[in-house]
C-alpha positions as CSV (number, residue, x, y, z in Angstrom):
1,X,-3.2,-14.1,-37.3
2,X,-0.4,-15.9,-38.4
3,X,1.9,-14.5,-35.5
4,X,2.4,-11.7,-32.9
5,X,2.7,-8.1,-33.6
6,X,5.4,-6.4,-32.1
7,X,4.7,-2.6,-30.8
8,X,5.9,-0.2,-28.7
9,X,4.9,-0.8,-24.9
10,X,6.1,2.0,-22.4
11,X,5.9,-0.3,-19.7
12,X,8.0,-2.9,-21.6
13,X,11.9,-1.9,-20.4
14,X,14.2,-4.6,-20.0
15,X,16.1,-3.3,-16.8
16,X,13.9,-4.6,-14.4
17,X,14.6,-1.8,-11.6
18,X,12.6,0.6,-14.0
19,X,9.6,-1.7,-14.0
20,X,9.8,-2.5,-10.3
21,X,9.7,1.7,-9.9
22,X,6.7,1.8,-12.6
23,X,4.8,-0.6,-10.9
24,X,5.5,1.5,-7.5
25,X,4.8,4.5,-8.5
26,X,1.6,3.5,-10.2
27,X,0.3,3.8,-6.2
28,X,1.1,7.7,-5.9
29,X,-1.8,8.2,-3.8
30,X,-0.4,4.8,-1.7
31,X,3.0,6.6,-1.3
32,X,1.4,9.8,-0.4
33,X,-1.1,8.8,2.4
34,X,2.0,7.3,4.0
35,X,4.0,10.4,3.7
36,X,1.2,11.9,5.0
37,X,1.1,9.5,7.8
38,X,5.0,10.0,8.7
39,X,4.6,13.7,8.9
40,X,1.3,13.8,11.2
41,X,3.2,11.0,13.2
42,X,6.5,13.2,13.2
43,X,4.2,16.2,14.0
44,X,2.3,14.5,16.9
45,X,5.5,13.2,18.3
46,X,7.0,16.9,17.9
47,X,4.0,17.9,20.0
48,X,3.9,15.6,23.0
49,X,8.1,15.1,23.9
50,X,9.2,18.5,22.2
51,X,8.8,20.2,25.7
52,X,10.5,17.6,27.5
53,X,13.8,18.1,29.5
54,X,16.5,15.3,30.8
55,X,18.5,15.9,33.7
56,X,21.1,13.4,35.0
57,X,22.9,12.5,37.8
58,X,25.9,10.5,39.0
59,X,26.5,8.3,42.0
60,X,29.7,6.2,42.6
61,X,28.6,3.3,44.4
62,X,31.3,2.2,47.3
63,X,31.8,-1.1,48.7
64,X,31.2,-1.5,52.5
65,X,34.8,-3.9,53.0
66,X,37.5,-1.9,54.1
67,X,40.0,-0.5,51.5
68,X,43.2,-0.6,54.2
69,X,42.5,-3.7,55.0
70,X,45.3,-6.5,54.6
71,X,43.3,-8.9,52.8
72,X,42.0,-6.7,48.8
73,X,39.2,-7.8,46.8
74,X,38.9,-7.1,43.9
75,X,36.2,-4.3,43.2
76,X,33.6,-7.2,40.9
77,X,33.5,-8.9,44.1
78,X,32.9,-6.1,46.0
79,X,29.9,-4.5,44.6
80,X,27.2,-6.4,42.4
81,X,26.3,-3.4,40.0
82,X,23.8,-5.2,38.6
83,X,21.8,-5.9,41.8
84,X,22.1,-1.7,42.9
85,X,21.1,-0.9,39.5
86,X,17.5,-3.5,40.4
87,X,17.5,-1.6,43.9
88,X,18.0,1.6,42.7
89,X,15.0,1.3,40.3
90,X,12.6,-0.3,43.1
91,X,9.4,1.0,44.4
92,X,10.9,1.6,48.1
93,X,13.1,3.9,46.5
94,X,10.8,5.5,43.9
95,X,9.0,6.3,47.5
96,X,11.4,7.8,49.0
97,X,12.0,10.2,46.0
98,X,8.6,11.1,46.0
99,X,8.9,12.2,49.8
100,X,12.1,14.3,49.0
101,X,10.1,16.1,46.1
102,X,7.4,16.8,48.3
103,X,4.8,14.8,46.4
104,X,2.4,11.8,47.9
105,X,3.7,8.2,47.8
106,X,1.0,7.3,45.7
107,X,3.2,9.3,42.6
108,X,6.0,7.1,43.0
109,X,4.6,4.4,40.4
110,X,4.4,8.0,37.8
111,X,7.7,9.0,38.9
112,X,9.2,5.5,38.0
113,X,7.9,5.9,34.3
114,X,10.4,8.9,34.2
115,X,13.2,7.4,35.2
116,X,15.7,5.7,33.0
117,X,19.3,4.1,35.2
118,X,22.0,3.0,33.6
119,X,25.5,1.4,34.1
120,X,28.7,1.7,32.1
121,X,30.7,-2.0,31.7
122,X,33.1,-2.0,34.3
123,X,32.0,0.8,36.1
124,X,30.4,1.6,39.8
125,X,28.6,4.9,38.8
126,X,25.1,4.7,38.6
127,X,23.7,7.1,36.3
128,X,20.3,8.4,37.0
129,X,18.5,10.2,33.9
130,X,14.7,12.0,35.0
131,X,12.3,13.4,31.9
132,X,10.3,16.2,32.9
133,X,8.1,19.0,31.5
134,X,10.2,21.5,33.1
135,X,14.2,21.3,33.3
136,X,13.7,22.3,37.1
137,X,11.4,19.4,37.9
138,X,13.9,17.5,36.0
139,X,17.1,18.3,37.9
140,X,14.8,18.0,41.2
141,X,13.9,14.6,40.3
142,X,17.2,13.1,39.0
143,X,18.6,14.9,42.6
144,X,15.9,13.2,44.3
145,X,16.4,10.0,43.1
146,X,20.1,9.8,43.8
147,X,19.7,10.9,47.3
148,X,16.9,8.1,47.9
149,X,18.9,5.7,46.4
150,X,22.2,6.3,48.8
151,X,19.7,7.2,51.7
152,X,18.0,3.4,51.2
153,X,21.3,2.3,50.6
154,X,23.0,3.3,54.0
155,X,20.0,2.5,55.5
156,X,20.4,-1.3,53.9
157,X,23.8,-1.0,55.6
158,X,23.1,0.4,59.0
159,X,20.5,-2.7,59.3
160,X,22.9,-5.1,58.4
161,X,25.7,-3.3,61.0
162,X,23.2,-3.9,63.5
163,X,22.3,-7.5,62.5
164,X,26.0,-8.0,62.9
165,X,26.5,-6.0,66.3
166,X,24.0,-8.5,67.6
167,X,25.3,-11.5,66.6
168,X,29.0,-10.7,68.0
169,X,27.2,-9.3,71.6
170,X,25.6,-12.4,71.4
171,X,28.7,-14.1,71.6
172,X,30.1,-11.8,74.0
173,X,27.3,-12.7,76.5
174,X,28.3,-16.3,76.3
175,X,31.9,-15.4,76.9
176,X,31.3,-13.3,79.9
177,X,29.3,-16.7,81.5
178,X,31.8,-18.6,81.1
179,X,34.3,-16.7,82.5
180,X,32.4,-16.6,85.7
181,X,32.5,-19.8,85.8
182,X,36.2,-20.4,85.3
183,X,38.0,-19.2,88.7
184,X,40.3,-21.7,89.7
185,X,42.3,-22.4,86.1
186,X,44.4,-19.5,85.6
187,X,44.8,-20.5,81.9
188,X,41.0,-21.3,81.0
189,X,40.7,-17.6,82.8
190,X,43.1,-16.3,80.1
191,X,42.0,-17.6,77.1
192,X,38.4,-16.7,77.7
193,X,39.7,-12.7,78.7
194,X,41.8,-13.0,74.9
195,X,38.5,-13.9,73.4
196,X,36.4,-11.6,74.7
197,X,38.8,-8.4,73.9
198,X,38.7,-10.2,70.4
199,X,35.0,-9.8,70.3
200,X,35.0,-6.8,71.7
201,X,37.3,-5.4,68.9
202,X,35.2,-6.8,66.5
203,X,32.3,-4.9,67.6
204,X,34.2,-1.7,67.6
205,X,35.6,-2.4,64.2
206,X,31.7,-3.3,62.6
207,X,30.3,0.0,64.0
208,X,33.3,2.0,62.8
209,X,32.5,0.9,59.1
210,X,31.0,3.9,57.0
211,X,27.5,3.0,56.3
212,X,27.4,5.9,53.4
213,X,27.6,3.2,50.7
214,X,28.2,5.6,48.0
215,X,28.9,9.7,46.6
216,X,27.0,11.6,44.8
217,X,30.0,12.7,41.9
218,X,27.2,14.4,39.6
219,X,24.5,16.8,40.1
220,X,21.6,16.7,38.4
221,X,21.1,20.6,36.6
222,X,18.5,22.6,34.8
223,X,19.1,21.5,31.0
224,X,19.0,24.3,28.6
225,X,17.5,22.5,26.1
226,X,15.2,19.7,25.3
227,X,15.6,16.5,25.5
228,X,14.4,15.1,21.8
229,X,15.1,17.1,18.8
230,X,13.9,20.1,17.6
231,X,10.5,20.2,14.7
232,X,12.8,20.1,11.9
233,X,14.4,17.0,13.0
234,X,11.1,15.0,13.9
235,X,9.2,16.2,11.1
236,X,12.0,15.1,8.4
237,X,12.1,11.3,10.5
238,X,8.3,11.4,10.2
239,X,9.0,12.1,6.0
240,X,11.7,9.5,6.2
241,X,9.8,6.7,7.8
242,X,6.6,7.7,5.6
243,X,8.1,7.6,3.0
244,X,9.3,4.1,3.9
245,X,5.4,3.3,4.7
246,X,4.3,4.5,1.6
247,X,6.5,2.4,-0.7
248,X,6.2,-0.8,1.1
249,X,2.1,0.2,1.2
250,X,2.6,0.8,-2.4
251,X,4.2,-2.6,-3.0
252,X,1.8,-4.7,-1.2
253,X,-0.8,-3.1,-3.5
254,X,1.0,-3.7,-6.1
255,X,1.9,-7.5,-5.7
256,X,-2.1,-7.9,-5.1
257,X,-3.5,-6.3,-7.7
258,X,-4.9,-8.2,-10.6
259,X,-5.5,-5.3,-12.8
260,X,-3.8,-5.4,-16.6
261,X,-1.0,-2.3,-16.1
262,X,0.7,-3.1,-19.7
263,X,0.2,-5.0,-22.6
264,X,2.5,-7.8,-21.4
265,X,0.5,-8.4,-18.8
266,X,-3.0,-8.4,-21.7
267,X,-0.6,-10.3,-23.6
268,X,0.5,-12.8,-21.1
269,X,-3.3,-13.3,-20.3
270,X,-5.1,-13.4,-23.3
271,X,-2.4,-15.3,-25.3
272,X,-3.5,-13.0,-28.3
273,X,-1.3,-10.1,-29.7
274,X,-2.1,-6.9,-28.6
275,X,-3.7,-4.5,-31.4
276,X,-3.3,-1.3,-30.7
277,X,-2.4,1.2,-27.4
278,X,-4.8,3.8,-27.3
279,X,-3.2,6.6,-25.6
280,X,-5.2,8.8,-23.0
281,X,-8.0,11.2,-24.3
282,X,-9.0,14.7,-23.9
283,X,-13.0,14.9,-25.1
284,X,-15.6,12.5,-24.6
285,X,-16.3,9.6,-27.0
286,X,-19.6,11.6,-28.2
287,X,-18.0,12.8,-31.1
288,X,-17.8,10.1,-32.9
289,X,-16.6,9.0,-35.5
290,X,-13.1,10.7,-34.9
291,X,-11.1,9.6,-37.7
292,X,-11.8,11.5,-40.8
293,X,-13.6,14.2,-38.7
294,X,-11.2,15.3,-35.7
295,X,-7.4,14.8,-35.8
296,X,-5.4,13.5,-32.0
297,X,-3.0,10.6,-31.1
298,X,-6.0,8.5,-30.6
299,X,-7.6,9.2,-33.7
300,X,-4.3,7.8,-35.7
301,X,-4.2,5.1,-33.6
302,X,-7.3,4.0,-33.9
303,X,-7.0,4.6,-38.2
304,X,-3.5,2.3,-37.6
305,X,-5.3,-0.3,-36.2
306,X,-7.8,-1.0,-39.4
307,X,-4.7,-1.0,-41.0
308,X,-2.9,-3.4,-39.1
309,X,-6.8,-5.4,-39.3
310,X,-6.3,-5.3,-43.4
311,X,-2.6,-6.2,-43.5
312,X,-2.7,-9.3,-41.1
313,X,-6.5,-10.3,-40.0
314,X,-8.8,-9.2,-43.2
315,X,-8.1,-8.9,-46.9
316,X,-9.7,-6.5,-48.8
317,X,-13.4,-7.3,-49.5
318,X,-16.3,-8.9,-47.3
319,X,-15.3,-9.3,-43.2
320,X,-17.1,-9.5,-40.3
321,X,-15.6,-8.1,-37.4
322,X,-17.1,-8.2,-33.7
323,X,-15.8,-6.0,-31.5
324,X,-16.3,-6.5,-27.6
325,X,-15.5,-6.0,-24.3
326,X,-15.1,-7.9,-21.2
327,X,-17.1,-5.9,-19.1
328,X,-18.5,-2.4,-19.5
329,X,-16.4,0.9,-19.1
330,X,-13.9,-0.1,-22.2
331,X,-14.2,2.2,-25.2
332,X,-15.9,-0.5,-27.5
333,X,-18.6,2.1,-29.2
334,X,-15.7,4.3,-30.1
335,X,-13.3,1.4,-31.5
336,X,-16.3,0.0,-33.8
337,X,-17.0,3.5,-35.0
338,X,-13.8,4.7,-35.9
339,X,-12.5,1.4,-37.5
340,X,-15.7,1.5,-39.4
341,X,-14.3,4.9,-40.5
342,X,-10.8,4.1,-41.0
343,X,-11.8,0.9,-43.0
344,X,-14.4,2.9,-45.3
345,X,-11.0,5.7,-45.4
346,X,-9.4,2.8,-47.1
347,X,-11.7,2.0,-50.0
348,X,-14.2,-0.4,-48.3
349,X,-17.9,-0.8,-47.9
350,X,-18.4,-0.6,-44.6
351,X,-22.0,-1.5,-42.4
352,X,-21.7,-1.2,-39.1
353,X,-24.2,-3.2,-36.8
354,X,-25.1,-2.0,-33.6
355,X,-26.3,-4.9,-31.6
356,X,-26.6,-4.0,-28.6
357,X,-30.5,-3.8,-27.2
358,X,-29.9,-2.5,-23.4
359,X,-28.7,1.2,-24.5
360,X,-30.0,4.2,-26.7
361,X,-29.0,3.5,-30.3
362,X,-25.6,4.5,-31.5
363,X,-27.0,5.7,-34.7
364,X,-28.7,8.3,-32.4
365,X,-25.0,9.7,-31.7
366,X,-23.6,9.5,-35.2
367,X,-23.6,12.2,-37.9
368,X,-26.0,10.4,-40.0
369,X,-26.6,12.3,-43.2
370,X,-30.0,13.3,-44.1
371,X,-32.3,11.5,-46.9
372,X,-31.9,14.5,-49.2
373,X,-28.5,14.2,-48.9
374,X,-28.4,11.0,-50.8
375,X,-26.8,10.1,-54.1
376,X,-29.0,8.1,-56.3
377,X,-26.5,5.3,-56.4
378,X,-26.1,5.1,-52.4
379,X,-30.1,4.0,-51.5
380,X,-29.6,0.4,-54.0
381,X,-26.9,-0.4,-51.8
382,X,-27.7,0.3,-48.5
383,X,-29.5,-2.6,-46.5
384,X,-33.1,-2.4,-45.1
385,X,-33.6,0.1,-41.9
386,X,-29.7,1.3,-42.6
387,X,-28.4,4.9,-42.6
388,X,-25.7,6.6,-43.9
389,X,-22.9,8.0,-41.4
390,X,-20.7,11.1,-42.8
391,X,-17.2,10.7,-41.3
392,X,-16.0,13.6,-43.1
393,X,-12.7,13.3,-45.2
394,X,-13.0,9.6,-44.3
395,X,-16.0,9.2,-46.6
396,X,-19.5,7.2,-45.5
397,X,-20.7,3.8,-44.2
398,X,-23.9,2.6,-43.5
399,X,-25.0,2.4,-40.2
400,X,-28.1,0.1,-38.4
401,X,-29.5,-0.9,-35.1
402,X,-29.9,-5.1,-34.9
403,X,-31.1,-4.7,-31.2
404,X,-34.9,-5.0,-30.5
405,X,-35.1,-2.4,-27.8
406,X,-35.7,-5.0,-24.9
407,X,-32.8,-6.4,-23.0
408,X,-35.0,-8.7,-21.2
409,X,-36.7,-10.7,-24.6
410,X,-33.2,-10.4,-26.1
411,X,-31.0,-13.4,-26.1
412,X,-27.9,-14.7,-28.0
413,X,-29.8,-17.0,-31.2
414,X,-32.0,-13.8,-31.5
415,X,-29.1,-11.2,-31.7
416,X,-27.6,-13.2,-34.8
417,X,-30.9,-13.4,-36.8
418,X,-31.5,-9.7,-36.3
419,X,-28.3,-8.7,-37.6
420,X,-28.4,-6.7,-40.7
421,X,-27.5,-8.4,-44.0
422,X,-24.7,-6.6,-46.1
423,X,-23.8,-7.6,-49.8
424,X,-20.9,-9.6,-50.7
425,X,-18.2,-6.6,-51.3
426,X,-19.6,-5.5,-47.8
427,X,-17.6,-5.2,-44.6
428,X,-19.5,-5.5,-41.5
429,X,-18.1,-4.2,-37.8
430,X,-20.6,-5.3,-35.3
431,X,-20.5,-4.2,-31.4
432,X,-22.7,-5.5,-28.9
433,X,-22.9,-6.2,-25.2
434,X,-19.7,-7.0,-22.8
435,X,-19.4,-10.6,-23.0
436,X,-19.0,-11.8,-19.6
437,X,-22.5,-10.0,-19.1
438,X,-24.3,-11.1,-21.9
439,X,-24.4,-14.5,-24.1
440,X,-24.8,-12.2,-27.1
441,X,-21.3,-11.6,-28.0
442,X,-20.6,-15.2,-27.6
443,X,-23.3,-16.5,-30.3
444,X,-22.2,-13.5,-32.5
445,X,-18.7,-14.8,-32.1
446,X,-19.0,-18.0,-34.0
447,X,-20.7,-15.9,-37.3
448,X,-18.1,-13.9,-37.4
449,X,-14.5,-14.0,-38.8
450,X,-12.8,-12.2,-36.2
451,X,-13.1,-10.7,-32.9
452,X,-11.5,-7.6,-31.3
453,X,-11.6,-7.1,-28.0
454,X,-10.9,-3.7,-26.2
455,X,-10.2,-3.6,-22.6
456,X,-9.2,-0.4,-19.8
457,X,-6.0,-0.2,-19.6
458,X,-5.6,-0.3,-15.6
459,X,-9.3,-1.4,-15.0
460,X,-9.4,-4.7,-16.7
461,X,-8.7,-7.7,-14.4
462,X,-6.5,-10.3,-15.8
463,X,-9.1,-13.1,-15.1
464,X,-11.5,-11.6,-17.1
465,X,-9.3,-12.0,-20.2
466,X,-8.2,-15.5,-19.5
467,X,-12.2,-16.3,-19.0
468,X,-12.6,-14.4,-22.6
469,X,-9.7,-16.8,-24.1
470,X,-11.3,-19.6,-23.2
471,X,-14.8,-19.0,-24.1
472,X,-14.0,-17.5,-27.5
473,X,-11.7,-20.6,-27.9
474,X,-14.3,-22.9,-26.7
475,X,-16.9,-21.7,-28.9
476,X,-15.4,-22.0,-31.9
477,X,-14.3,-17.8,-32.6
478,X,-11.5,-16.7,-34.0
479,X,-10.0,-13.7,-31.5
480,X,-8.0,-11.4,-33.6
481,X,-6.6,-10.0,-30.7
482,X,-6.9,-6.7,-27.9
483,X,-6.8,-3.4,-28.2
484,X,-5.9,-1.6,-24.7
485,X,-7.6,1.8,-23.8
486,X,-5.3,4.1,-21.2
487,X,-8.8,6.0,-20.6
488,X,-10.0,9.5,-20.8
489,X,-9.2,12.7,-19.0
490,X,-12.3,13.7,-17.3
491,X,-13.8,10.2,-16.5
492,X,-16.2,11.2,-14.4
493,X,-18.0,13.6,-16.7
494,X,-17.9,10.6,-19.4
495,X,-19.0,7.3,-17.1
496,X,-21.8,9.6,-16.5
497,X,-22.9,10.8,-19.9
498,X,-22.3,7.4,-21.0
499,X,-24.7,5.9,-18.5
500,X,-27.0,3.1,-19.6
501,X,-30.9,4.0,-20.2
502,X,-34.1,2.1,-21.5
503,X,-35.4,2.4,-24.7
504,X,-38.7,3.8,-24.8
505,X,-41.2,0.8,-24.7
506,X,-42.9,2.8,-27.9
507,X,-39.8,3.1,-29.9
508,X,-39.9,1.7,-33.0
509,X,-37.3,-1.1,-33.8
510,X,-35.6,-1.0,-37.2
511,X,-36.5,-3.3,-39.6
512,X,-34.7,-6.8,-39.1
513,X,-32.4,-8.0,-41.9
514,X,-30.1,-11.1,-41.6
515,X,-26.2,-11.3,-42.2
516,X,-24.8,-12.9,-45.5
517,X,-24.4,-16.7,-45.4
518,X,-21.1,-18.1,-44.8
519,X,-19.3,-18.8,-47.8
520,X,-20.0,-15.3,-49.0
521,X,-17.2,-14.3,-46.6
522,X,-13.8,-14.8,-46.6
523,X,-12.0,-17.0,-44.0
524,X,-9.4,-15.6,-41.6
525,X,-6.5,-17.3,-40.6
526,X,-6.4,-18.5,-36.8
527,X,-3.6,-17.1,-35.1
């Protein structure tokens, strides 16, 4: 090849938005398990919080110093909102709810799970939100709540009234003893009456404070709707987020998989130009040969490649072509066939050499015309064991099997010497085992002068083609290039009709014949 052909890829756009959104949605069925997984997520969340109310109450917390008093403070200093918002969520409180709702202490922890306080910046209001299943438990508990906090709350103040009543009748005590003991000094007397009225005051004034601590300035009430939104609403945030699953799903898969998706990527790999795109089928490769008999997309495809083969790779007159796959499952049978066809379409003599021992014989599936249907000129021509193939408007070519009906006592140096032998004016196309499978292809590969290879378009790892490189290269072939395969509607159906089966051990194996010698064919340029 003495440079690369240049055809039309689909997946070859230069905006490279359009080729990130090919390679995506190449993984529909990634994208739609995760849709599918937002929706039943949407659904399930729909089912559990979609009968859920939210009730809320209000509570102004007040500061225990005393707002007519001479000296202010400012109202930060007073109250410590976050340290009543800690309180107010505590387990002594969540207790004390759970009394007022008539339910046993050990529900408190359960209650606590429902309730959600908050506090506005610069702000003493306490808000206290309570989920329930019912939006009268819910006002009950958000009721409950607020009435146990200012209940422990004035009870927190009322103990530290007392702590402080204590302290000062301490002091008073004291007071009163010395006094007693002060009768003669008229001014000791006095000063000890002025402190003790002084205490005395104080004691008044500490028991006078209001203990309350706080207001309730919001009831909770029975909410007339839910708390969470509606089906609608969680179902299209369950397609939302899956759909956002799905594409990053479909990403990941797509950054590790190693499959060929275009002929770039075969081109990148295999450092060989790629042949021909064979668009997806319809039938089964049964039928066969195609070209000159049945008409299609990949019939002409398959007829453009032998032309593209005689313009660039082979001149007219004696070939040998090899065409193979990397592994099994490309179309290689059908290629070999049809460009067989399409090179006979164009004037040549064509043999085409099945060498491949491990499968029923591909002369078995052809439309081989029978003996009496001969011309006397075509039996002279045709090698030993050979038979004729009609491919309809396309003309004929001879046809043989160079297997031996054995896989197991086959190996590479015997598949070239059981290759048929063609006359110089003949071209031969030979197929034959994958070739990372079998050593076959790669002893057949230094006889010939060119190798094809034909690979799955979507099923064909790109190691596989750089191991191919590298042992065609390393062996001494000449590969012409790839042709890419998009597959076959109906795959199943064809993977098993196209299953591998024994030969008969009592079959009888075509004569053996031997290819032409080497400078009987023409050389092909290396590209």
């Amino acid at each position: 090849m003495t440079g690369p052909i240049h055809l039309y890829d689909r997946y070859d756009e230069p905006d490279q938005l359009r080729d990130q959104l090919r390679r995506l949605l190449r993984h529909r069925g990634v994208i739609a398990l995760g849709i599918v997984l937002g929706l039943l997520g949407g659904a399930a969340l729909a089912l559990s919080r979609a009968h859920t109310y939210t009730s809320t109450s209000e509570v102004l917390v007040r500061s225990t110093a005393d707002p007519f008093g001479t000296v202010s403070v400012a109202a930060d200093n007073q109250v410590s909102m976050g340290t009543e918002q800690q309180i107010a969520a505590s387990a002594a409180v969540a207790v004390r709810a759970a009394r007022l709702m008539g339910q046993a202490d050990g529900r408190a922890a359960a209650l606590e799970d429902d309730l959600r306080i908050t506090n506005q910046a610069k702000s003493q209001v306490l808000r206290f939100e309570f989920t329930a299943r019912t939006p009268k438990r819910a006002a009950r508990g958000a009721n409950a709540f607020a009435e146990a906090y200012l209940a422990d709350r004035k009870a927190r103040n009322q103990a530290a009234v007392q702590r402080a009543t204590r302290g000062v009748e301490q002091q008073i005590k004291t007071v009163e003893a010395a006094q007693k003991k002060e009768t003669e000094d008229d001014d000791a007397t006095k000063a000890l009456q002025s402190q003790l009225d002084t205490l005395r005051k104080r004691v008044v004034d500490i028991n006078s404070r209001d203990t309350d601590g706080g207001d309730v300035v919001r009831r909770g009430e029975a909410p007339a709707r839910p708390s969470v939104p509606g089906w609608p609403a969680l179902l299209a945030l369950g397609l939302a987020g899956g759909l956002g699953l799905g594409i990053l799903l479909a990403w990941l898969r797509s950054a590790l998989d190693t499959r060929v998706r275009s002929a770039d990527e075969a081109r990148a790999a295999l450092r060989t130009p790629v042949l021909g795109l064979l668009p997806p089928g319809h039938g089964e490769d049964d039928d066969l040969p195609a070209v000159g008999r049945q008409g299609g997309d990949r019939a002409e495809m398959l007829r453009a490649l032998a032309y593209r083969l005689r313009g660039t790779g082979l001149p007219a007159g004696t070939g040998r072509l090899l065409v193979v796959s990397p592994r099994r499952g490309a179309a290689t049978e059908e290629v070999a066939v049809n460009l067989a066809a399409a090179l006979a379409e164009c004037g040549d003599e064509v043999l085409l050499v099945d060498a491949d021992p491990g499968t029923a014989a591909l002369t078995a599936r052809l439309p081989l015309l029978p003996d009496d249907a001969r011309t006397p000129g075509d039996a002279p021509s045709l090698p030993d064991g050979s038979r004729l193939v009609d491919a309809g408007t396309a003309g004929r070519f001879a046809c043989c099997a160079g297997g031996t009906g054995s896989p197991a006592r086959t190996g590479g140096a015997a598949a070239v010497h059981r290759l048929p032998a063609g006359s110089d004016s003949r071209t031969t196309v030979v197929v034959t085992r994958p070739l990372l499978e079998h050593a076959d292809a790669l002893a057949l590969a230094q006889r010939v002068d060119g190798v094809v290879l034909v690979a799955g378009l979507g099923t064909t790892r790109r190691d596989d083609l750089r191991r191919v490189h590298e042992l065609i290269d390393c062996s001494g072939g000449n590969l012409l290039g790839i042709v890419l395969d998009a597959g076959r509607r109906g795959r199943l159906r064809a993977v098993l009709r196209r299953r591998p089966a024994r030969r008969p051990e009592a079959e009888t194996v075509p004569p053996v014949v031997e290819l032409p010698a080497q400078d009987d064919t023409l050389s092909v340029s290396r590209g």
